[in-house]
C-alpha positions, 0 to 999 in steps of 0.5 A, spaced: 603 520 290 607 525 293 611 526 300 604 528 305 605 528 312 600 531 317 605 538 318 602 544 321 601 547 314 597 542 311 593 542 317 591 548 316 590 548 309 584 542 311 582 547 315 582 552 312 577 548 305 573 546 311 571 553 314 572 556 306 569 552 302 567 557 296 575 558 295 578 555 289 585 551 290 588 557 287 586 562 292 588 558 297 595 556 294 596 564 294 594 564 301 599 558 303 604 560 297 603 554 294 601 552 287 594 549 286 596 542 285 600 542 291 593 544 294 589 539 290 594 533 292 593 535 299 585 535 300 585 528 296 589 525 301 585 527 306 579 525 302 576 531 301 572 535 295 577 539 291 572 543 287 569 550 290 563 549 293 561 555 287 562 551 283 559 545 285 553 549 286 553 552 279 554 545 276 548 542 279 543 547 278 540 547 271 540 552 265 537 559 267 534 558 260 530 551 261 524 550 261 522 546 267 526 550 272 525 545 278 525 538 275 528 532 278 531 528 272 537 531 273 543 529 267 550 530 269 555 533 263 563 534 266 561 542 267 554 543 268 547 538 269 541 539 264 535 536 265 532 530 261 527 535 257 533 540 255 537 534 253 531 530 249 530 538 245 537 539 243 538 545 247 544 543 252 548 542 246 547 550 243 548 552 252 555 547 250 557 551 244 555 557 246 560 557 251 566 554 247 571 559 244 569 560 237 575 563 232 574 567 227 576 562 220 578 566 213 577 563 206 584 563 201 585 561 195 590 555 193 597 558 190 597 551 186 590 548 185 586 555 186 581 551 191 578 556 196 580 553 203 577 556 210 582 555 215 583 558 222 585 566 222 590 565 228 594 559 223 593 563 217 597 569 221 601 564 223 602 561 215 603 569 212 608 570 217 613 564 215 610 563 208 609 568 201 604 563 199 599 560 203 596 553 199 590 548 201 595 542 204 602 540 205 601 535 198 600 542 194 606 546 198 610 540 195 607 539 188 608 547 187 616 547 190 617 541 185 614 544 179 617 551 180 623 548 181 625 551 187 627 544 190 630 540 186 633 532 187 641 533 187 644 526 188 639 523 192 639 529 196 634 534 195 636 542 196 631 547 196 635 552 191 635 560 192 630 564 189 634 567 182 639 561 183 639 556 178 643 549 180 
């Protein structure tokens, strides 16, 4: 681990997590103008929590949309607890991707094959922005490049040929 003495600051810093621990490591590195880790390495080496107390608290009660509100078999999950009668439903896994960022996804046409491929919209921006034709994979880009001659094989050396210009 890092260089952690006992300073003044890092004294403070404890103390500071003792006497306020709702407040996340990023509030209490602006505070001490220090990044979060430095926080983090800090309070680990004073064998202290390094969650908020909020999210500690969040983490432990069960879903507001469960069933039994006061239920004792509680299952732990890296971000929340569900109880036993949540888990055995199903119903924690629609709380889990519920939560999870969705991204819009396009279905396009194969240059090549004509296949209809669904892709994420941000990589399909991103295609359209570098390439005219969009295709299903690599293998496709490759055969299409080969077939309209536009990459050709010249002295075991193989050159993409510009458009209008014949080798």
């Amino acid at each position: 681990m890092t260089n952690i003495r006992n300073t003044p600051k890092n004294t403070a810093i404890i103390n500071m997590r003792h006497e306020h621990p709702e407040l996340t490591l990023r509030e209490i590195g602006t505070l001490f103008n220090l990044t979060r880790e430095r926080i983090r390495q800090i309070l680990v080496f004073s064998n202290m929590e390094t969650r908020s107390s909020k999210r500690v608290e969040l983490a432990n009660t069960p879903l507001p949309t469960c069933i039994i509100s006061d239920c004792e078999n509680l299952v732990a999950d890296r971000v929340r607890t569900y109880c036993t009668v949540c888990v055995q439903s199903g119903r924690w896994i629609q709380d889990r991707a519920s939560r999870s960022q969705r991204v819009p996804r396009i279905t396009i046409q194969c240059k090549r094959c004509n296949i209809d491929t669904t892709m994420r919209e941000t990589l399909y921006n991103r295609q359209r922005r570098t390439h005219t034709n969009i295709f299903c994979g690599q293998s496709c880009r490759s055969k299409y490049l080969w077939e309209s001659q536009q990459v050709r094989n010249v002295g075991g050396k193989i050159l993409k040929v510009p458009l209008g210009k014949k080798l």
